[in-house]
mmCIF entry with sequence, helices, sheets and N, C-alpha, C, O atoms, coordinates in Angstrom:
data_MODEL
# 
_entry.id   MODEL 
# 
_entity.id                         1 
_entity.type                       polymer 
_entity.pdbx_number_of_molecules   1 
# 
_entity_poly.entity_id                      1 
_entity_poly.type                           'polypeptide(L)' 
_entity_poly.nstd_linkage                   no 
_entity_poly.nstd_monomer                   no 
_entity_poly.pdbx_seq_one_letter_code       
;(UNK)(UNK)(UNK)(UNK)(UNK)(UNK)(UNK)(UNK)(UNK)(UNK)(UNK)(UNK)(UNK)(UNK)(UNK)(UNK)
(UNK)(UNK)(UNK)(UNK)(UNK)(UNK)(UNK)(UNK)(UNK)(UNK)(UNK)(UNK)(UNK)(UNK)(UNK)(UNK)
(UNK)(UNK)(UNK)(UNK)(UNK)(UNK)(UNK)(UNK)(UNK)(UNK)(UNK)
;
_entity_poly.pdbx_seq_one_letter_code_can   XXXXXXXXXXXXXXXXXXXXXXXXXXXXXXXXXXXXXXXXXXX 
_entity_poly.pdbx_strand_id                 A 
# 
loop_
_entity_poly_seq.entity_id 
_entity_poly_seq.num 
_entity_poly_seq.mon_id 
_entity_poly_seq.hetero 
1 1  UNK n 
1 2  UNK n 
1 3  UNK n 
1 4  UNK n 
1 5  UNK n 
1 6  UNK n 
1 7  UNK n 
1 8  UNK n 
1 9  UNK n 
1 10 UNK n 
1 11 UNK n 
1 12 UNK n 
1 13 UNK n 
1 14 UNK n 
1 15 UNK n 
1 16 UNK n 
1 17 UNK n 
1 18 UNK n 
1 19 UNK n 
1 20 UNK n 
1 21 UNK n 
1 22 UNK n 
1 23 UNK n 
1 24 UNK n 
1 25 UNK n 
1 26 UNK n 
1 27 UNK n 
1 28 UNK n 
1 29 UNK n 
1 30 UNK n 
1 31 UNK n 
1 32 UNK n 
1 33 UNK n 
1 34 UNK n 
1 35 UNK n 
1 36 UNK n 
1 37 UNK n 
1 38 UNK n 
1 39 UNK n 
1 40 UNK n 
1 41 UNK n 
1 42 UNK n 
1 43 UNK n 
# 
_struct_asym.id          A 
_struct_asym.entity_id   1 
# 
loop_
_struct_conf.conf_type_id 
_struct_conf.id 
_struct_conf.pdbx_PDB_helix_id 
_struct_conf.beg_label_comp_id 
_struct_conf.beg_label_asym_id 
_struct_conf.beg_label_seq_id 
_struct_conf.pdbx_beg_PDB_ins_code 
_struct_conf.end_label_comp_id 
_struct_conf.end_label_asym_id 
_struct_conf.end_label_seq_id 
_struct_conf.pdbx_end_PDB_ins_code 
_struct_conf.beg_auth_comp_id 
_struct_conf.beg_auth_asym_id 
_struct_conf.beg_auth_seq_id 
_struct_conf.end_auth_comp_id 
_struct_conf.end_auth_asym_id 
_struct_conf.end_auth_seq_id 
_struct_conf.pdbx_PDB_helix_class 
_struct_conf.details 
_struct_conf.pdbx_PDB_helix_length 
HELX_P HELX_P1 AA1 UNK A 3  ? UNK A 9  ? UNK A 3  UNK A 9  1 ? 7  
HELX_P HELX_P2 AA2 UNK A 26 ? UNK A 40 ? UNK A 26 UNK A 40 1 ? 15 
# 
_struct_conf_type.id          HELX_P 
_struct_conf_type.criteria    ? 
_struct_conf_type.reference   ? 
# 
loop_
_atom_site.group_PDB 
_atom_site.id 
_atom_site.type_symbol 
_atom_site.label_atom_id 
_atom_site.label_alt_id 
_atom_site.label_comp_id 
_atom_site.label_asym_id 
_atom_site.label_entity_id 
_atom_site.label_seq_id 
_atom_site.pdbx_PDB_ins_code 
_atom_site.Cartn_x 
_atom_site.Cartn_y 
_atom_site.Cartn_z 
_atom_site.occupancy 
_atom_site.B_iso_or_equiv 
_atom_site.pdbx_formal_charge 
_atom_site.auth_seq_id 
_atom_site.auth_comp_id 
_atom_site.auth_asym_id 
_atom_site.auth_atom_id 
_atom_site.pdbx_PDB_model_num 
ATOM 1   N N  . UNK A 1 1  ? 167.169 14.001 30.645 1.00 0.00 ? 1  UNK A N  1 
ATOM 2   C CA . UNK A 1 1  ? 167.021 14.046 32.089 1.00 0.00 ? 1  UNK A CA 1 
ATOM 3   C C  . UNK A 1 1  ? 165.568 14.397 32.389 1.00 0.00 ? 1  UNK A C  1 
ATOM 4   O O  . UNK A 1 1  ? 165.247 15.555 32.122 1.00 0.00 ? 1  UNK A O  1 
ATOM 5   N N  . UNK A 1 2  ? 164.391 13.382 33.032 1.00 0.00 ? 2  UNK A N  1 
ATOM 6   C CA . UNK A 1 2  ? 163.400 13.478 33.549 1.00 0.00 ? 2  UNK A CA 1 
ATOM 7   C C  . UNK A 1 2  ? 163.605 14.524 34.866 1.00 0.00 ? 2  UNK A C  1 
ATOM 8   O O  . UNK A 1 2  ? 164.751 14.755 35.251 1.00 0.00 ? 2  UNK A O  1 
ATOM 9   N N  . UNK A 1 3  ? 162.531 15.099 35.486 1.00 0.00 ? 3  UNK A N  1 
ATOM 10  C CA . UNK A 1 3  ? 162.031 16.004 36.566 1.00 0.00 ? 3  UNK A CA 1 
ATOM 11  C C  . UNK A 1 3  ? 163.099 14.709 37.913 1.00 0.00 ? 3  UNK A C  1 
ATOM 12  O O  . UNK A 1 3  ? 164.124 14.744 38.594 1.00 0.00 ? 3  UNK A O  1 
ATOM 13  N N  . UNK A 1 4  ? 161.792 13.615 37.549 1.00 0.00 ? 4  UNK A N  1 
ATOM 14  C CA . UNK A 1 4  ? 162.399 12.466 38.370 1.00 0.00 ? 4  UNK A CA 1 
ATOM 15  C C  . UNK A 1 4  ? 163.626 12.136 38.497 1.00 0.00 ? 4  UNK A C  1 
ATOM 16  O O  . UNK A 1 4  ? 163.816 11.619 39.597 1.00 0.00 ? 4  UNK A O  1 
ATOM 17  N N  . UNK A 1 5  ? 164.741 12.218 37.729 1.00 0.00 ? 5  UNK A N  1 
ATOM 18  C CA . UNK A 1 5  ? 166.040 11.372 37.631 1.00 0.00 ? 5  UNK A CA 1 
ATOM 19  C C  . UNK A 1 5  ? 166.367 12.934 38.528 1.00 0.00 ? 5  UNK A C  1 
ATOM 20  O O  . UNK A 1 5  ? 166.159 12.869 39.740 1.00 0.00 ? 5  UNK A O  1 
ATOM 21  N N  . UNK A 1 6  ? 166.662 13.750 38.193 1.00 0.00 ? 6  UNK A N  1 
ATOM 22  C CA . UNK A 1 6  ? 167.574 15.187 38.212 1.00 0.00 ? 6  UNK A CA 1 
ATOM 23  C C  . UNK A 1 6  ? 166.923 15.266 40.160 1.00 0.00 ? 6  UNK A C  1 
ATOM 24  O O  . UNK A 1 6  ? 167.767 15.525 41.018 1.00 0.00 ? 6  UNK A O  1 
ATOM 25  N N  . UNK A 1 7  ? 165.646 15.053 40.529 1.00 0.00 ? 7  UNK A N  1 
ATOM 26  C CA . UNK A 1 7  ? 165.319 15.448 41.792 1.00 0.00 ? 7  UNK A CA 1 
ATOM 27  C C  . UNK A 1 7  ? 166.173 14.226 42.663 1.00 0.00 ? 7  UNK A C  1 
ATOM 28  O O  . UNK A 1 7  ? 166.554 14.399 43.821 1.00 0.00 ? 7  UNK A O  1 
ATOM 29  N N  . UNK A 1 8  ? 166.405 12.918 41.853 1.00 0.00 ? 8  UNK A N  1 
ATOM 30  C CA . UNK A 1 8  ? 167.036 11.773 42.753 1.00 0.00 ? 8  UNK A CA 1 
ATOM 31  C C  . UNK A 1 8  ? 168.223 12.239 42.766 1.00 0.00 ? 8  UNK A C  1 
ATOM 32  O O  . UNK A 1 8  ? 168.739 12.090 43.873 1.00 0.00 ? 8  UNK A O  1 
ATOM 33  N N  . UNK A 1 9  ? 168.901 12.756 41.993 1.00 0.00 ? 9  UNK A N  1 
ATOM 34  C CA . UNK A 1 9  ? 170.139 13.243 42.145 1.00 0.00 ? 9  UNK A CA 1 
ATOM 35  C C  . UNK A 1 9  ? 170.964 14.328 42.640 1.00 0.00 ? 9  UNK A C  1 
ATOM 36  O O  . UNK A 1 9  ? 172.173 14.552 42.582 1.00 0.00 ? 9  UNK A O  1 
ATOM 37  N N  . UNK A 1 10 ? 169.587 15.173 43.336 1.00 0.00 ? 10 UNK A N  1 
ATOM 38  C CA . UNK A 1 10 ? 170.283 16.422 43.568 1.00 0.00 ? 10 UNK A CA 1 
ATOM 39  C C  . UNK A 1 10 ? 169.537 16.257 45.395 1.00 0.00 ? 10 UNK A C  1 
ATOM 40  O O  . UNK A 1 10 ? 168.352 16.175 45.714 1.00 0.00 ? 10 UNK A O  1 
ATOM 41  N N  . UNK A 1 11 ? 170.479 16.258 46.067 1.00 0.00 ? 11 UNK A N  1 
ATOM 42  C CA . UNK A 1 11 ? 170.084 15.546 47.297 1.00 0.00 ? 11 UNK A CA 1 
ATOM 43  C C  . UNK A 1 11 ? 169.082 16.473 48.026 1.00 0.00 ? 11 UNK A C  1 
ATOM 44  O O  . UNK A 1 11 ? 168.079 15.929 48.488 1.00 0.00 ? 11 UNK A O  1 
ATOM 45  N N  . UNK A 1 12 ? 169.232 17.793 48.182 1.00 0.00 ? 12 UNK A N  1 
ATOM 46  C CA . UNK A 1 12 ? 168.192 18.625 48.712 1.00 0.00 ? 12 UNK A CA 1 
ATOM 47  C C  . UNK A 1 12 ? 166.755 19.054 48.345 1.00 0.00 ? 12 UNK A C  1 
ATOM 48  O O  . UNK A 1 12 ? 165.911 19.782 48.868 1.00 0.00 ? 12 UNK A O  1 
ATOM 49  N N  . UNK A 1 13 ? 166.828 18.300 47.225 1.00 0.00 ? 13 UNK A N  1 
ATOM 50  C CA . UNK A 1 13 ? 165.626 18.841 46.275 1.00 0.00 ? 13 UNK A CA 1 
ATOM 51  C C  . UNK A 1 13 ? 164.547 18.540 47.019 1.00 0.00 ? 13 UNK A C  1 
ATOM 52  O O  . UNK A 1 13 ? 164.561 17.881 48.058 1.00 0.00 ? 13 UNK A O  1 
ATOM 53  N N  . UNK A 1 14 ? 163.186 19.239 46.252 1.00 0.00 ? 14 UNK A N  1 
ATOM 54  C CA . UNK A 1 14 ? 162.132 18.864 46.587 1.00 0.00 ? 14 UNK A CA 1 
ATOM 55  C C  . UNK A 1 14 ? 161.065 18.468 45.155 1.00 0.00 ? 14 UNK A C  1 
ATOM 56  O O  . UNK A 1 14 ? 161.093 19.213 44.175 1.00 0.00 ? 14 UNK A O  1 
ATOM 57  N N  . UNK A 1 15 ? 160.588 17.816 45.170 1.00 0.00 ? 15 UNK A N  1 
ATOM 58  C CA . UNK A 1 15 ? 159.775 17.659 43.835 1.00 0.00 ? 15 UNK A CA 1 
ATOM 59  C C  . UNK A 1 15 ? 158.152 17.370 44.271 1.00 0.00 ? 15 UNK A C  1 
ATOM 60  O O  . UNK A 1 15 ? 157.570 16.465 44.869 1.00 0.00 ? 15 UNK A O  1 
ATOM 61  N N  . UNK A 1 16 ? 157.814 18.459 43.729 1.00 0.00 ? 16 UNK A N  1 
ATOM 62  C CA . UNK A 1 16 ? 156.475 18.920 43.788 1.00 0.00 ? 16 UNK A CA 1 
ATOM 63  C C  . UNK A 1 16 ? 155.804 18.512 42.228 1.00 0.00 ? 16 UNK A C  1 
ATOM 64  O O  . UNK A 1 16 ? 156.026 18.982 41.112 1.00 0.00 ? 16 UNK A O  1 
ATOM 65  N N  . UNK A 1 17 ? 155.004 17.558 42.639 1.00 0.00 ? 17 UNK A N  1 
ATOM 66  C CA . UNK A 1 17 ? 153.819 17.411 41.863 1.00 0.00 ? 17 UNK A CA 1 
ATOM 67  C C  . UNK A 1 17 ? 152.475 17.546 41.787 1.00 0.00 ? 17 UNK A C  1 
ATOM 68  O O  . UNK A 1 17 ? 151.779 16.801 42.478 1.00 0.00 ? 17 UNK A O  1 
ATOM 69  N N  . UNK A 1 18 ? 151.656 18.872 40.626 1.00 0.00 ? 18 UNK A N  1 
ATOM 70  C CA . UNK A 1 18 ? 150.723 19.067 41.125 1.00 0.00 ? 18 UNK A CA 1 
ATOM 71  C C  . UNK A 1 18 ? 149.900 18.259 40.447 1.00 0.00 ? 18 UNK A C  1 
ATOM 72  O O  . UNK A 1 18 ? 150.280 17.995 39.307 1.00 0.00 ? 18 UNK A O  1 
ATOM 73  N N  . UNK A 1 19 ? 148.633 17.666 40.886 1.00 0.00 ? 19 UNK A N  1 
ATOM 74  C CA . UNK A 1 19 ? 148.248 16.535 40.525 1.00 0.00 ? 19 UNK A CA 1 
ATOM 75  C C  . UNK A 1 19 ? 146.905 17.765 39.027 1.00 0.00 ? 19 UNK A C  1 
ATOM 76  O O  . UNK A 1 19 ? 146.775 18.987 39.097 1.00 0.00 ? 19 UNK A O  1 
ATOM 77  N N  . UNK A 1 20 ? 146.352 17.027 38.167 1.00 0.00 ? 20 UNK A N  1 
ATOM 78  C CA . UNK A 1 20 ? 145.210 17.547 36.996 1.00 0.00 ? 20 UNK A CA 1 
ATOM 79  C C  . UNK A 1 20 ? 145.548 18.997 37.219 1.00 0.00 ? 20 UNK A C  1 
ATOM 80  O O  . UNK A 1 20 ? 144.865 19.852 37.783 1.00 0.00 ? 20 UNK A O  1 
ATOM 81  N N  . UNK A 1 21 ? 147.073 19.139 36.509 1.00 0.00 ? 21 UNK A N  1 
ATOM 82  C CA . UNK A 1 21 ? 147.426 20.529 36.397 1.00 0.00 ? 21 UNK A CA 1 
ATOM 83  C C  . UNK A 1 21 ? 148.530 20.504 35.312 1.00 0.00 ? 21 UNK A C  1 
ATOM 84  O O  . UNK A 1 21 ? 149.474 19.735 35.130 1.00 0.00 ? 21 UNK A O  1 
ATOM 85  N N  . UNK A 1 22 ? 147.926 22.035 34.392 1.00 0.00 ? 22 UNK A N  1 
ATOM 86  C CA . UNK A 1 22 ? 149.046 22.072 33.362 1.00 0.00 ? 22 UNK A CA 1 
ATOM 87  C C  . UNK A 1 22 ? 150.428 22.694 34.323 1.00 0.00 ? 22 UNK A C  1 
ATOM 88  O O  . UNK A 1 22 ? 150.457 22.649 35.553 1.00 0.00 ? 22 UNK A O  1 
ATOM 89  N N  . UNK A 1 23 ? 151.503 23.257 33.471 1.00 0.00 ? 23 UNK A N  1 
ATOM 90  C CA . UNK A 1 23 ? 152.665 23.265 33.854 1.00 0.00 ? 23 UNK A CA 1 
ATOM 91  C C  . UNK A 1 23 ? 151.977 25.332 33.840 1.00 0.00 ? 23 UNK A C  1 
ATOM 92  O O  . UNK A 1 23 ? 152.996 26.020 33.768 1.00 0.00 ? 23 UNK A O  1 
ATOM 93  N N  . UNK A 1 24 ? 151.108 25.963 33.870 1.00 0.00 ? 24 UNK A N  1 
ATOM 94  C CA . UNK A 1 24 ? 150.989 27.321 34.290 1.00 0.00 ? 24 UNK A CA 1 
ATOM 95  C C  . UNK A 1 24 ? 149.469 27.401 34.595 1.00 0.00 ? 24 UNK A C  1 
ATOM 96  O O  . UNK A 1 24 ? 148.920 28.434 34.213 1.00 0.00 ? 24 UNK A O  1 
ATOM 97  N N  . UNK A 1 25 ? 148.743 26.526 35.189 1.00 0.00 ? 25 UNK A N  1 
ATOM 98  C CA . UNK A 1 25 ? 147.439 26.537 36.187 1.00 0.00 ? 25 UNK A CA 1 
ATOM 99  C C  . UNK A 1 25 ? 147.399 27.040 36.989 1.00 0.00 ? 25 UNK A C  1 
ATOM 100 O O  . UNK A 1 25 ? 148.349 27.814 36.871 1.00 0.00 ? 25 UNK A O  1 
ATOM 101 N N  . UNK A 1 26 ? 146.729 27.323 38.301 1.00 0.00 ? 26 UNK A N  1 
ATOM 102 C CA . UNK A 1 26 ? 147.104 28.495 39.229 1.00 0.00 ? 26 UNK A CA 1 
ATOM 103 C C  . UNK A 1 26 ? 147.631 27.642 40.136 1.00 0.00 ? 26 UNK A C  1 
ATOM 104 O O  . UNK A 1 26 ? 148.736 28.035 40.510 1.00 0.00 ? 26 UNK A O  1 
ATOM 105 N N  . UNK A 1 27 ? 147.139 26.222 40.842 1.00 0.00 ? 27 UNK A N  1 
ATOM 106 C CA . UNK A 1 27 ? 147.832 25.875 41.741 1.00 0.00 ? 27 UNK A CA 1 
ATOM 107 C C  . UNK A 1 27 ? 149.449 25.262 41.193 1.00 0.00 ? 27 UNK A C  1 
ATOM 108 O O  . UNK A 1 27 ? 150.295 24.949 42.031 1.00 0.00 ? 27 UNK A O  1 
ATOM 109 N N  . UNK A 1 28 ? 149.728 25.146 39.631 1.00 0.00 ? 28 UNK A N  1 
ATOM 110 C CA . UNK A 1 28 ? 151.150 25.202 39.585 1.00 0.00 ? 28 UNK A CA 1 
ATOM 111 C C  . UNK A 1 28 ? 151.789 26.414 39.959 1.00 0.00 ? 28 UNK A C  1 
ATOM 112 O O  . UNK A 1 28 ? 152.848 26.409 40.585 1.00 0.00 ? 28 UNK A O  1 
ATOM 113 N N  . UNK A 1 29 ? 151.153 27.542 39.579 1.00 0.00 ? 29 UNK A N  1 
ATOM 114 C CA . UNK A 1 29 ? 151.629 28.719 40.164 1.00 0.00 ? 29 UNK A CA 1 
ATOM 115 C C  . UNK A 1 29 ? 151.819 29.428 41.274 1.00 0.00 ? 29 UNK A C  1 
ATOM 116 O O  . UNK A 1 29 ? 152.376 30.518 41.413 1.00 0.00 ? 29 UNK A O  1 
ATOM 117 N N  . UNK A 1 30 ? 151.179 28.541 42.264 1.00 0.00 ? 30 UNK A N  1 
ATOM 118 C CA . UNK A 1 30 ? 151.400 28.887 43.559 1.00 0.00 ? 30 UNK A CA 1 
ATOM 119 C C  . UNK A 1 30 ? 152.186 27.983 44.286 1.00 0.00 ? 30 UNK A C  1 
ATOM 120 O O  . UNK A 1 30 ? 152.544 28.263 45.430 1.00 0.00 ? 30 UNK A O  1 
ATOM 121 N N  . UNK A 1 31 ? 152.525 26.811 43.682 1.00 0.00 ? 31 UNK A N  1 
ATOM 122 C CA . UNK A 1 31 ? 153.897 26.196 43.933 1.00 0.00 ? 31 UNK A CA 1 
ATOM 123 C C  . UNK A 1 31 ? 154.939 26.770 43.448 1.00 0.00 ? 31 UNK A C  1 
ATOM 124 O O  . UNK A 1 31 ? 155.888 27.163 44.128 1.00 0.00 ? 31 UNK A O  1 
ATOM 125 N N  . UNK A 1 32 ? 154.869 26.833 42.598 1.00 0.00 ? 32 UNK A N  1 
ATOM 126 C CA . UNK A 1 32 ? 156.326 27.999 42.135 1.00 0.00 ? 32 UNK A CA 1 
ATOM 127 C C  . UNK A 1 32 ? 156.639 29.361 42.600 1.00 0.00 ? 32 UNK A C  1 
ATOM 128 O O  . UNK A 1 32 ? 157.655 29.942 42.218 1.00 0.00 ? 32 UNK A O  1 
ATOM 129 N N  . UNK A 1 33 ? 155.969 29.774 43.245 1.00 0.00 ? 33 UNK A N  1 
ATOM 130 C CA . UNK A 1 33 ? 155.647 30.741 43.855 1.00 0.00 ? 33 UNK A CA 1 
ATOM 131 C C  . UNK A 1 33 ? 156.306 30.518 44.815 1.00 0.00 ? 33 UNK A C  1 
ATOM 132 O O  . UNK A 1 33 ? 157.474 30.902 44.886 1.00 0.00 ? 33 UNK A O  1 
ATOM 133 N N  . UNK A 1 34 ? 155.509 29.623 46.089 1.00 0.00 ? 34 UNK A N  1 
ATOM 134 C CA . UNK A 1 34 ? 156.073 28.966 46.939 1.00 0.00 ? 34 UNK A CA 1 
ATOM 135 C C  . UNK A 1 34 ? 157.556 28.721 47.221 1.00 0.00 ? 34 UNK A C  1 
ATOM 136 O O  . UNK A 1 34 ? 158.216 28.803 48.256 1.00 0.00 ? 34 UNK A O  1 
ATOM 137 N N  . UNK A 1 35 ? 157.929 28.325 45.702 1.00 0.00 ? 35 UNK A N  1 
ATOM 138 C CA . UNK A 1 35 ? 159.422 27.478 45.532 1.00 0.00 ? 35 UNK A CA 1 
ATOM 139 C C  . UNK A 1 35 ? 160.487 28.436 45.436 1.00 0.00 ? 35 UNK A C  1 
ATOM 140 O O  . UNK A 1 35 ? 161.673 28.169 45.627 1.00 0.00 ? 35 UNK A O  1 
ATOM 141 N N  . UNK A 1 36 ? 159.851 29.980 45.020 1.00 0.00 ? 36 UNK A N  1 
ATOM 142 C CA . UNK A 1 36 ? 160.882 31.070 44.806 1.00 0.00 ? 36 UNK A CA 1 
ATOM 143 C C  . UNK A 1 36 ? 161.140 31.783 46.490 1.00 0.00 ? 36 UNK A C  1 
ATOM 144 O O  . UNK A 1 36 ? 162.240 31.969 47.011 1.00 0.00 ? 36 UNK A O  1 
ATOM 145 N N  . UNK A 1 37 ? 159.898 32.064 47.046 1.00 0.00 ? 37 UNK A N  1 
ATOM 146 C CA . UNK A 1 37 ? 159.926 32.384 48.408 1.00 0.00 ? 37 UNK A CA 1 
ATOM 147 C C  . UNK A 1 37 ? 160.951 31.894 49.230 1.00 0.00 ? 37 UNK A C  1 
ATOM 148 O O  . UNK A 1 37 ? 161.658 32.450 50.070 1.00 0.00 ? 37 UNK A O  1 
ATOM 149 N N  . UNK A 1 38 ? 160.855 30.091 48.590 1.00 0.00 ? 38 UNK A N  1 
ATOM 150 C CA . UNK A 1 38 ? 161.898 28.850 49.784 1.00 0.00 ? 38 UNK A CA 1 
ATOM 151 C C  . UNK A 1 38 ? 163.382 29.224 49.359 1.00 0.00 ? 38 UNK A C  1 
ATOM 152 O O  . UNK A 1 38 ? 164.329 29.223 50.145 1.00 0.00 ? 38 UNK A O  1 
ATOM 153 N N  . UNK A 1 39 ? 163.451 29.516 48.136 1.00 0.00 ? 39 UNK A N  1 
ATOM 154 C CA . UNK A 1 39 ? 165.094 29.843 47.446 1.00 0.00 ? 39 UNK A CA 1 
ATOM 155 C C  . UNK A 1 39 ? 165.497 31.114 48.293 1.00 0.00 ? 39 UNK A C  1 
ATOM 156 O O  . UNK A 1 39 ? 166.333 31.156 49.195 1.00 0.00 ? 39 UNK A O  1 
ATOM 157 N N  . UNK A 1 40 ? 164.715 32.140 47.803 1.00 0.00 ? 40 UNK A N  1 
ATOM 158 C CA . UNK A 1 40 ? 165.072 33.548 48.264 1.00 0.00 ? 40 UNK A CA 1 
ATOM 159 C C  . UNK A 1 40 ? 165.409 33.305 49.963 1.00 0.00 ? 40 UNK A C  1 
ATOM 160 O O  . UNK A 1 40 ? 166.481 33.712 50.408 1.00 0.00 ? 40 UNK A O  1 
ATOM 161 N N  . UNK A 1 41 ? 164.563 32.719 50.724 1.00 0.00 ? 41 UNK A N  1 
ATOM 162 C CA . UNK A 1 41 ? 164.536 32.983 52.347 1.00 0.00 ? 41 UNK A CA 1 
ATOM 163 C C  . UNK A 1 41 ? 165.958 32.112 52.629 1.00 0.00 ? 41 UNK A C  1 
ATOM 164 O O  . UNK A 1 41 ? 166.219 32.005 53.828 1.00 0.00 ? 41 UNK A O  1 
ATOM 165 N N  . UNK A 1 42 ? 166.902 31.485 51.714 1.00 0.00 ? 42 UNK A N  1 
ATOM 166 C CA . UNK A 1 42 ? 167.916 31.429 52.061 1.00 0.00 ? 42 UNK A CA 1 
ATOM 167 C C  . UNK A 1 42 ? 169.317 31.820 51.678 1.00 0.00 ? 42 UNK A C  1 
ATOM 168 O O  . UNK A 1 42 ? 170.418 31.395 52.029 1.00 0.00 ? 42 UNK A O  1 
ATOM 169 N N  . UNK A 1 43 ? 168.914 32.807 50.808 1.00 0.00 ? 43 UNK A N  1 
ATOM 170 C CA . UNK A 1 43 ? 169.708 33.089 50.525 1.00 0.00 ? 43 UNK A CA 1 
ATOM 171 C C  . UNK A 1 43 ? 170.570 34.638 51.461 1.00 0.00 ? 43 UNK A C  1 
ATOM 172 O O  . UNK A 1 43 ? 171.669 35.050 51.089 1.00 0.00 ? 43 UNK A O  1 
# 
């Protein structure tokens, strides 16, 4: 299961791609960051 297949399939998703970035660079890390904030504020 690609990032891609699993985000087409899961209807709410969001898929964030950060463009000339490893998977723990800072602006990946401030998407994930981001992405925990968006989880938490609904829970």
């Amino acid at each position: 299961m690609t990032a891609w297949r699993l985000h087409r399939q899961w209807a709410t998703s969001r898929l964030v791609i950060v463009e000339d970035e490893g998977h723990g660079g800072p602006a990946s890390m401030t998407a994930l960051t981001q992405a925990v904030e968006d989880i938490a504020a609904t829970l």
